[in-house]
ROVORO-586087 format. One record per residue (C-alpha): chain; residue number from 0; residue in one letter; y, x, z. Coordinates in nm, 3 decimals, always signed. Example, Ala and Ser with C-alpha at 12.3 -4.5 7.8 and 13.67 -1.06 7.14 Angstrom:
(rec A 0 A (-0.450 +1.230 +0.780))
(rec A 1 S (-0.106 +1.367 +0.714))
END
This chain:
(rec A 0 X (-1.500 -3.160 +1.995))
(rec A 1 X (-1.631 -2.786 +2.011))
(rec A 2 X (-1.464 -2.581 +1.720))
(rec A 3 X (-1.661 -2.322 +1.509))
(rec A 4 X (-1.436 -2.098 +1.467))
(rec A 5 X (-1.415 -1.831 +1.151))
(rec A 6 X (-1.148 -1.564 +1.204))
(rec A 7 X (-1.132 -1.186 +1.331))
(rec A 8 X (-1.447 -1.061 +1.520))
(rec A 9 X (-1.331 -1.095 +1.917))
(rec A 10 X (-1.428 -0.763 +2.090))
(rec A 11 X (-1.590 -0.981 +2.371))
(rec A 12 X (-1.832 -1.269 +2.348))
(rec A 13 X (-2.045 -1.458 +2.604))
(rec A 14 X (-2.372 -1.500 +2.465))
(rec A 15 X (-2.629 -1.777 +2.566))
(rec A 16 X (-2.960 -1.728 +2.718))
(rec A 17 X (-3.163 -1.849 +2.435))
(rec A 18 X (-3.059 -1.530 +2.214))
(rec A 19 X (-3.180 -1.318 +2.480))
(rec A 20 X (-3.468 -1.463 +2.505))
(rec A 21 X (-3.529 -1.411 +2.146))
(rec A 22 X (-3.422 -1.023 +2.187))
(rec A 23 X (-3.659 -0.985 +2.482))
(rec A 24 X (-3.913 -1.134 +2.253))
(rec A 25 X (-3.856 -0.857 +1.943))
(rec A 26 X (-3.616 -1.138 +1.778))
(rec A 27 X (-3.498 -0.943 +1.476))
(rec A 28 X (-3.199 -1.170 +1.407))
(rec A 29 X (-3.102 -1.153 +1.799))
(rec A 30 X (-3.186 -0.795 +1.838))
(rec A 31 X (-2.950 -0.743 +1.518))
(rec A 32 X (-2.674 -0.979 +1.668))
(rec A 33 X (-2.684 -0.828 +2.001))
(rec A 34 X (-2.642 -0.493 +1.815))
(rec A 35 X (-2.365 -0.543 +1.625))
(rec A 36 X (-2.155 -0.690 +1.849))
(rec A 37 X (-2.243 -0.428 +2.105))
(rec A 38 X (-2.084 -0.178 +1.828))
(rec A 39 X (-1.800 -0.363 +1.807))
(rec A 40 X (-1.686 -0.484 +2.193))
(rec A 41 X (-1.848 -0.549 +2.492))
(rec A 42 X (-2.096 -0.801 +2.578))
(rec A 43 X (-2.094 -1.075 +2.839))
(rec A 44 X (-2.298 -1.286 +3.047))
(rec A 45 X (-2.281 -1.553 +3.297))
(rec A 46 X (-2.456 -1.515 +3.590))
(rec A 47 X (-2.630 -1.824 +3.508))
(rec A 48 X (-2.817 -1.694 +3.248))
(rec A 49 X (-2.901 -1.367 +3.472))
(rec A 50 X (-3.037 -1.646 +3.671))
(rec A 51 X (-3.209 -1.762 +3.385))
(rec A 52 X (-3.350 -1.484 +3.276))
(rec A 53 X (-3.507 -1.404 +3.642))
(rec A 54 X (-3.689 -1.728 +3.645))
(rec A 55 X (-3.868 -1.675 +3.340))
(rec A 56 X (-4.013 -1.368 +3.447))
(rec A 57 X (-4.403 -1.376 +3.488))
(rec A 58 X (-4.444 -0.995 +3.619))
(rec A 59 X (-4.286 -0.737 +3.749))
(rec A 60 X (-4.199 -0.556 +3.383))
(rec A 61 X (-4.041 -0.805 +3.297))
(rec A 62 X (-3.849 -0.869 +3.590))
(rec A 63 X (-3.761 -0.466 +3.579))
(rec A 64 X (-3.611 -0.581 +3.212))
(rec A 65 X (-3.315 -0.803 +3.359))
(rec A 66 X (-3.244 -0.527 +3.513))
(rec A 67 X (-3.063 -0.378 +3.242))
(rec A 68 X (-2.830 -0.655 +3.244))
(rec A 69 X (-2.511 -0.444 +3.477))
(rec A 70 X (-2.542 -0.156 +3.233))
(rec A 71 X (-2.518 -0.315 +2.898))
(rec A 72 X (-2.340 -0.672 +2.953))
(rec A 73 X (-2.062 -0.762 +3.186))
(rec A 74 X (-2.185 -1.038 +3.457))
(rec A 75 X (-1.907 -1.282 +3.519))
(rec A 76 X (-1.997 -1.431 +3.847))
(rec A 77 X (-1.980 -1.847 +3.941))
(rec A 78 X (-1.655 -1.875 +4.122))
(rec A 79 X (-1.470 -2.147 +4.226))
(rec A 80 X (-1.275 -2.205 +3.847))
(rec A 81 X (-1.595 -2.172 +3.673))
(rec A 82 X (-1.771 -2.433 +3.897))
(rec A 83 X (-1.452 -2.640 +3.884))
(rec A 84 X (-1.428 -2.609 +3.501))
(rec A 85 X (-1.802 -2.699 +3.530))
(rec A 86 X (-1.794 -3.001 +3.714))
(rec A 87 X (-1.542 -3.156 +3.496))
(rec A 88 X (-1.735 -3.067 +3.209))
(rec A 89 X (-2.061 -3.231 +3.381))
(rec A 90 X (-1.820 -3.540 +3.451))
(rec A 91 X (-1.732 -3.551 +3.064))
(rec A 92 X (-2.029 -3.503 +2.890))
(rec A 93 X (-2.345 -3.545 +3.143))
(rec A 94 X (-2.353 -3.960 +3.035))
(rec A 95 X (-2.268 -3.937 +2.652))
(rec A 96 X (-2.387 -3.616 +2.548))
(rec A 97 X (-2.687 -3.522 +2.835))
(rec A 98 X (-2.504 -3.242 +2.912))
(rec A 99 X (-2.710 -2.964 +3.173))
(rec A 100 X (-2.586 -2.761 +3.514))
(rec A 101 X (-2.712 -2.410 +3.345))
(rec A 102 X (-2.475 -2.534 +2.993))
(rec A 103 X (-2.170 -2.646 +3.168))
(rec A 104 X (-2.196 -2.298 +3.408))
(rec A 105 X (-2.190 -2.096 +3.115))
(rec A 106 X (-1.943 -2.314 +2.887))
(rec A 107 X (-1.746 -2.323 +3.176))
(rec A 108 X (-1.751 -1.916 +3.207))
(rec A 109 X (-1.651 -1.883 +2.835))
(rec A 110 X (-1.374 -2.113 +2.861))
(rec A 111 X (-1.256 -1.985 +3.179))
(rec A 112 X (-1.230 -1.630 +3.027))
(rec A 113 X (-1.067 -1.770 +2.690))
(rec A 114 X (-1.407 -1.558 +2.518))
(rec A 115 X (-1.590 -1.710 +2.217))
(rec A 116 X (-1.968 -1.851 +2.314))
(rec A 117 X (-2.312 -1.757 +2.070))
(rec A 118 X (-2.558 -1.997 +2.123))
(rec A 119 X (-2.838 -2.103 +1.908))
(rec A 120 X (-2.823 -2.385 +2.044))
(rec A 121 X (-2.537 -2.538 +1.915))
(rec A 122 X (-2.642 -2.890 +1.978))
(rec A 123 X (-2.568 -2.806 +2.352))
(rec A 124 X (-2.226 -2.723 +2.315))
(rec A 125 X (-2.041 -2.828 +2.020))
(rec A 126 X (-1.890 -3.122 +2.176))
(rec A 127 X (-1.712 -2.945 +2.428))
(rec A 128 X (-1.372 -2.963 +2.375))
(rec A 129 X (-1.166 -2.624 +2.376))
(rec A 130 X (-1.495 -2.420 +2.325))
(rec A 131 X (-1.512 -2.174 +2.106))
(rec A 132 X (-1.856 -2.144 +2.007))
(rec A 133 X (-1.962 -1.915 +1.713))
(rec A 134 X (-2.234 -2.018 +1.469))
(rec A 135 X (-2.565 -1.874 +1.484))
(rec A 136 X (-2.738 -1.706 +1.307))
(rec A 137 X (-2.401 -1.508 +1.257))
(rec A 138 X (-2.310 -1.558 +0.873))
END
Protein backbone atom coordinates (compact mmCIF):
# COMPACT_ATOMS: atom_id res chain seq x y z
CA UNK A 1 0.00 0.00 0.00
CA UNK A 2 0.77 3.88 -0.36
CA UNK A 3 2.96 5.03 2.69
CA UNK A 4 2.36 8.40 4.51
CA UNK A 5 5.37 9.26 5.16
CA UNK A 6 6.60 11.69 8.27
CA UNK A 7 10.28 12.64 8.02
CA UNK A 8 12.43 15.74 6.73
CA UNK A 9 10.54 18.25 4.45
CA UNK A 10 11.73 17.09 0.66
CA UNK A 11 12.72 20.31 -1.23
CA UNK A 12 10.50 19.03 -4.18
CA UNK A 13 6.96 17.76 -4.19
CA UNK A 14 4.42 16.99 -6.95
CA UNK A 15 1.26 18.35 -5.95
CA UNK A 16 -2.25 17.16 -7.21
CA UNK A 17 -4.70 19.12 -9.11
CA UNK A 18 -7.31 19.28 -6.53
CA UNK A 19 -5.04 21.68 -4.26
CA UNK A 20 -4.76 23.92 -7.08
CA UNK A 21 -7.94 24.09 -7.64
CA UNK A 22 -8.54 25.09 -4.16
CA UNK A 23 -5.64 27.89 -4.50
CA UNK A 24 -7.21 29.19 -7.71
CA UNK A 25 -10.36 29.32 -5.72
CA UNK A 26 -8.77 31.66 -2.62
CA UNK A 27 -8.27 28.16 -0.65
CA UNK A 28 -6.57 29.48 2.46
CA UNK A 29 -5.19 26.08 3.53
CA UNK A 30 -3.91 25.46 -0.25
CA UNK A 31 -2.79 28.95 -0.79
CA UNK A 32 -0.81 28.46 2.65
CA UNK A 33 0.52 24.93 1.53
CA UNK A 34 1.51 26.05 -1.82
CA UNK A 35 3.38 28.87 0.04
CA UNK A 36 5.33 27.21 2.25
CA UNK A 37 6.60 24.73 0.30
CA UNK A 38 7.41 27.25 -2.39
CA UNK A 39 9.77 28.82 0.51
CA UNK A 40 11.26 25.82 1.08
CA UNK A 41 11.99 23.93 -2.60
CA UNK A 42 10.56 23.96 -5.75
CA UNK A 43 7.25 22.94 -6.85
CA UNK A 44 6.13 20.38 -9.41
CA UNK A 45 3.52 19.42 -11.68
CA UNK A 46 2.56 16.84 -14.09
CA UNK A 47 1.52 17.82 -17.21
CA UNK A 48 -1.61 16.07 -16.56
CA UNK A 49 -2.81 18.31 -14.22
CA UNK A 50 -1.67 21.39 -16.59
CA UNK A 51 -4.06 19.51 -18.68
CA UNK A 52 -6.38 19.57 -16.03
CA UNK A 53 -6.31 22.76 -15.15
CA UNK A 54 -6.91 23.96 -18.99
CA UNK A 55 -10.10 22.06 -19.18
CA UNK A 56 -11.66 23.63 -16.37
CA UNK A 57 -11.27 26.92 -17.65
CA UNK A 58 -14.63 28.77 -18.51
CA UNK A 59 -12.94 32.16 -19.93
CA UNK A 60 -10.18 33.52 -21.07
CA UNK A 61 -8.86 34.93 -17.36
CA UNK A 62 -8.84 32.04 -16.28
CA UNK A 63 -7.23 30.32 -18.95
CA UNK A 64 -4.46 33.39 -18.81
CA UNK A 65 -4.08 31.91 -14.97
CA UNK A 66 -2.51 28.42 -16.04
CA UNK A 67 -0.37 30.34 -17.53
CA UNK A 68 1.67 30.93 -14.65
CA UNK A 69 2.29 27.37 -14.36
CA UNK A 70 6.31 27.45 -16.33
CA UNK A 71 7.26 30.27 -13.98
CA UNK A 72 6.35 29.01 -10.60
CA UNK A 73 6.15 25.00 -10.89
CA UNK A 74 8.31 22.68 -12.85
CA UNK A 75 6.12 20.70 -15.65
CA UNK A 76 7.35 17.16 -15.90
CA UNK A 77 6.13 16.09 -19.24
CA UNK A 78 4.28 12.33 -20.08
CA UNK A 79 7.11 10.35 -21.50
CA UNK A 80 7.43 7.00 -22.27
CA UNK A 81 8.46 5.81 -18.27
CA UNK A 82 5.72 7.81 -16.93
CA UNK A 83 3.10 6.26 -19.32
CA UNK A 84 4.80 2.90 -18.78
CA UNK A 85 4.80 3.32 -14.95
CA UNK A 86 1.16 4.38 -15.66
CA UNK A 87 -0.11 1.59 -17.44
CA UNK A 88 1.07 -0.84 -14.95
CA UNK A 89 -0.41 1.09 -12.35
CA UNK A 90 -3.88 1.17 -14.40
CA UNK A 91 -3.28 -2.75 -14.77
CA UNK A 92 -2.95 -3.00 -10.82
CA UNK A 93 -5.43 -0.99 -9.45
CA UNK A 94 -8.12 0.03 -12.33
CA UNK A 95 -10.37 -3.44 -11.20
CA UNK A 96 -9.88 -3.38 -7.30
CA UNK A 97 -9.40 0.06 -6.46
CA UNK A 98 -11.24 2.16 -9.68
CA UNK A 99 -8.19 3.61 -10.27
CA UNK A 100 -8.32 6.85 -13.14
CA UNK A 101 -5.92 7.74 -16.42
CA UNK A 102 -5.40 11.53 -14.94
CA UNK A 103 -4.31 9.53 -11.15
CA UNK A 104 -2.09 6.92 -12.52
CA UNK A 105 -0.34 9.89 -14.98
CA UNK A 106 0.45 11.82 -12.09
CA UNK A 107 1.27 8.88 -9.50
CA UNK A 108 3.19 7.61 -12.14
CA UNK A 109 5.21 11.13 -12.52
CA UNK A 110 5.90 11.19 -8.71
CA UNK A 111 7.14 7.81 -8.61
CA UNK A 112 9.10 8.10 -11.65
CA UNK A 113 10.97 11.15 -10.16
CA UNK A 114 11.34 9.38 -6.60
CA UNK A 115 9.32 13.02 -5.33
CA UNK A 116 6.70 12.83 -2.53
CA UNK A 117 2.83 13.42 -3.91
CA UNK A 118 0.12 16.12 -1.92
CA UNK A 119 -3.15 15.22 -2.69
CA UNK A 120 -6.29 15.85 -0.88
CA UNK A 121 -7.45 13.24 -2.16
CA UNK A 122 -5.87 10.58 -0.52
CA UNK A 123 -8.48 8.02 -1.21
CA UNK A 124 -7.08 8.10 -4.85
CA UNK A 125 -3.75 7.16 -4.09
CA UNK A 126 -2.97 5.55 -0.93
CA UNK A 127 -2.99 2.14 -2.26
CA UNK A 128 -0.34 2.60 -4.57
CA UNK A 129 2.45 0.80 -3.65
CA UNK A 130 5.91 2.70 -3.47
CA UNK A 131 4.07 6.14 -3.38
CA UNK A 132 4.94 8.51 -1.27
CA UNK A 133 2.04 10.56 -0.70
CA UNK A 134 2.00 13.28 2.06
CA UNK A 135 -1.08 13.91 4.19
CA UNK A 136 -3.20 16.78 3.62
CA UNK A 137 -4.01 19.23 5.15
CA UNK A 138 -0.17 19.30 6.01
CA UNK A 139 0.00 18.70 9.94
Amino acid sequence: MGKTRAGPEPTMIVFDTDILIDASRSVQMAVHTLSQFQQRGQLAVSAMTQMELLIGCQNNRALAQTNIFPQRFIIFPIDRSISDIATALLTKYTLSHGLQIHDALIAATALHHALPLLSKNQRDYRFIDGLNLLPYPRQ
